[in-house]
Wavefront OBJ file of the C-alpha trace (Angstrom):
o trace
v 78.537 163.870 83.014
v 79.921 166.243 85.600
v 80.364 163.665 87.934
v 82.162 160.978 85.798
v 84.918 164.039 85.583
v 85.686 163.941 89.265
v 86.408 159.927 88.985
v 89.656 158.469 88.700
v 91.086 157.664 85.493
v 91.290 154.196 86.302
v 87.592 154.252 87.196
v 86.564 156.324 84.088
v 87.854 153.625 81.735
v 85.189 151.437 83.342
v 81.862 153.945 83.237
v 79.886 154.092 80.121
v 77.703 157.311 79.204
v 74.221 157.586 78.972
v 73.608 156.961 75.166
v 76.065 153.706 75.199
v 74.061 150.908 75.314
v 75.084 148.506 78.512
v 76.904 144.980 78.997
v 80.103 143.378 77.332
v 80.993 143.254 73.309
v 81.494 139.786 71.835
v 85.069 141.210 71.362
v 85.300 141.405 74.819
v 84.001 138.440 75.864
v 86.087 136.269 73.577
v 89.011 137.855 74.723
v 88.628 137.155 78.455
v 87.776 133.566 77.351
v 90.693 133.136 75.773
v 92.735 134.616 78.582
v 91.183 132.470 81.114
v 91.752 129.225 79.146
v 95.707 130.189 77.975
v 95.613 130.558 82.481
v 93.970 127.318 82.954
v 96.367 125.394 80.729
v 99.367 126.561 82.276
v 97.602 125.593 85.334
v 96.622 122.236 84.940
v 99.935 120.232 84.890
v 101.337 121.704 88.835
v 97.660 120.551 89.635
v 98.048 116.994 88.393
v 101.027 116.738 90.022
v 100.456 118.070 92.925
v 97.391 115.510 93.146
v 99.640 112.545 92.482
v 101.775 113.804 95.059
v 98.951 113.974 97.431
v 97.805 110.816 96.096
v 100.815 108.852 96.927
v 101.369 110.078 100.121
v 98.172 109.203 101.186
v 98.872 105.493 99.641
v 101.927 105.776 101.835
v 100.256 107.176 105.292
v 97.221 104.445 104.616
v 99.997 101.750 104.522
v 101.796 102.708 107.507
v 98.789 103.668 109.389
v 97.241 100.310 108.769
v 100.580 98.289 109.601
v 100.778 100.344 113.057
v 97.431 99.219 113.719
v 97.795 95.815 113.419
v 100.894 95.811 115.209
v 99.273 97.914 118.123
v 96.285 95.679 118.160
v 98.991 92.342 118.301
v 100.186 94.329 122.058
v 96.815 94.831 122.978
v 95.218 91.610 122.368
v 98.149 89.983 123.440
v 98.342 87.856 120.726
v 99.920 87.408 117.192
v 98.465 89.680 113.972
v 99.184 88.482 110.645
v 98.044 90.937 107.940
v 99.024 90.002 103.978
v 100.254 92.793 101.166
v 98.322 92.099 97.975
v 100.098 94.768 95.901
v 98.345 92.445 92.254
v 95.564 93.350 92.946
v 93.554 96.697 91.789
v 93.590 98.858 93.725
v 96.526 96.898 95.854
v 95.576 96.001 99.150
v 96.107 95.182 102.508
v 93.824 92.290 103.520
v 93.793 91.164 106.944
v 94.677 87.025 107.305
v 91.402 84.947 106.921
v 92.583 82.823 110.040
v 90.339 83.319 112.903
v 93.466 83.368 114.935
v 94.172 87.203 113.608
v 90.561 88.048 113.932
v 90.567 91.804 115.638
v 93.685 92.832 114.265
v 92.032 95.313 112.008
v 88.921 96.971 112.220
v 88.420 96.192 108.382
v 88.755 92.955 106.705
v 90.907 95.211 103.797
v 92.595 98.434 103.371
v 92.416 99.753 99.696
v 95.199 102.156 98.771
v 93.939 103.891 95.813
v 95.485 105.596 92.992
v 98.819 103.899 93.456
v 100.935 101.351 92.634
v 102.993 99.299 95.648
v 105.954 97.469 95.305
v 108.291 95.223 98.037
v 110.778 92.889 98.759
v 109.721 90.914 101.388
v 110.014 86.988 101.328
v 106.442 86.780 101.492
v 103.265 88.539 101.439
v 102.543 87.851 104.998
v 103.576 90.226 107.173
v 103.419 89.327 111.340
v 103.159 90.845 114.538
v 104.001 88.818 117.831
v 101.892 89.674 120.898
v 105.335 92.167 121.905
v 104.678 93.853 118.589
v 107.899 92.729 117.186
v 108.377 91.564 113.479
v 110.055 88.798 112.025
v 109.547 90.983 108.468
v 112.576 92.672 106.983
v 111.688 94.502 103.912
v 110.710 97.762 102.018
v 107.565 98.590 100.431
v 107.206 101.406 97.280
v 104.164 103.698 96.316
v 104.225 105.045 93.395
v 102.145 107.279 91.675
v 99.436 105.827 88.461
v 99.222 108.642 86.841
v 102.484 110.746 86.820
v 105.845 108.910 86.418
v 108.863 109.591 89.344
v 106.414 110.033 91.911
v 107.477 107.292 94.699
v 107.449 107.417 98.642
v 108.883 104.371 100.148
v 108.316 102.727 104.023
v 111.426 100.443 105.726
v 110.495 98.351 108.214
v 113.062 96.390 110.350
v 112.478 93.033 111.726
v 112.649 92.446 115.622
v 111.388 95.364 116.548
v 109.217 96.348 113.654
v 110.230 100.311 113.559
v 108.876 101.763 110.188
v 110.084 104.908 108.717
v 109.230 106.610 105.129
v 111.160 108.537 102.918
v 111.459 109.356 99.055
v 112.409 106.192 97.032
v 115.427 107.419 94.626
v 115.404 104.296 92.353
v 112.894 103.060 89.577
v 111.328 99.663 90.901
v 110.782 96.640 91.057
v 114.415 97.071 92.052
v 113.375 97.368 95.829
v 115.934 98.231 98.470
v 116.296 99.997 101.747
v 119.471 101.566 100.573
v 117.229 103.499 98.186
v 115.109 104.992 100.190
v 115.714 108.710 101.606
v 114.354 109.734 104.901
v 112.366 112.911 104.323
v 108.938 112.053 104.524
l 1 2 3 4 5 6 7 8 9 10 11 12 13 14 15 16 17 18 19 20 21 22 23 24 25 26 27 28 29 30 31 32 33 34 35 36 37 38 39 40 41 42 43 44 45 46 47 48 49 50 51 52 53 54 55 56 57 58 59 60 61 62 63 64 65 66 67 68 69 70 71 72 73 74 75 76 77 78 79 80 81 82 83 84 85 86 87 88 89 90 91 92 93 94 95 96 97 98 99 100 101 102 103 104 105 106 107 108 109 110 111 112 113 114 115 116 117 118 119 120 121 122 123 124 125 126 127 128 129 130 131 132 133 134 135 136 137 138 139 140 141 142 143 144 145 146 147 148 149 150 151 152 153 154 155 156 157 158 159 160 161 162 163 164 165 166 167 168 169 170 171 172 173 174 175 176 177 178 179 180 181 182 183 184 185
């Protein structure tokens, strides 16, 4: 027991003589147990939300990635890309017009955005590309977040030119409006 001496207090606390038998008490088991859960419950909430965040920026970067493409396929081909919003259906999607016309516009027939919700105000599903990439499409499109309430990224995109931009949507839809969304995305 000489040597146990010439330890560190710290390090003492944590060495067990010879005639104590070893491994962990129930007490002391339970206890750590309890600590870790009391931990992982305060936890748990910033991890939901920080997966609906992620989540609905994903929704958001899916949208605008898939809108780029068909607009950047429309100047390519040199011809017109129609692609249609179906934000009904679950998950809400972006479906690429039937119309063999449009065929090429996307490399997939539809673009799922999952674990959100989309909302817009466009005149009509339909949203087109001419073979200059412009837009005759005013409008602004919402995700929001299924699973945690306030959660909402928004994409503008102009008509004529068809410039996009995001930002956080301050407003609770299905009131829809470019006015309401923030650039900071």
């Amino acid at each position: 027991m000489v040597w146990q001496s010439k330890l560190p207090i710290f390090l003492r606390l944590f060495s067990r003589s010879k005639h104590l038998s070893s491994g962990w008490t129930l007490i002391e088991v339970g206890t750590v147990a309890v600590v870790v859960g009391i931990v992982a419950s305060m936890a748990m909430p910033s991890f939901m939300g920080m997966k609906a965040r992620m989540d609905t920026r994903n929704g958001l970067t899916i949208l605008k990635q898939t809108l780029q493409q068909a607009q950047r396929s429309a100047i390519k081909m040199g011809k017109e890309c129609r692609v249609q919003l179906s934000p009904s259906s679950n998950p809400p999607k972006i479906i690429l017009d039937a119309d063999s016309r449009y065929a090429g516009c996307l490399p997939y027939q539809e673009v799922p955005l999952e674990n959100v919700v989309f909302h817009h105000n466009f005149s009509s599903p339909n949203i087109r590309f001419s073979y200059k990439g412009n837009s005759t499409n005013l409008g602004t499109m919402v995700v929001e977040s299924v699973s945690v309430t306030g959660i909402r990224y928004c994409l503008v995109m102009s008509n004529m030119i068809g410039m996009m931009r995001t930002g956080n949507y301050l407003e609770e839809p299905p009131t829809v409006r470019a006015t309401h969304c923030e650039k900071d995305v």
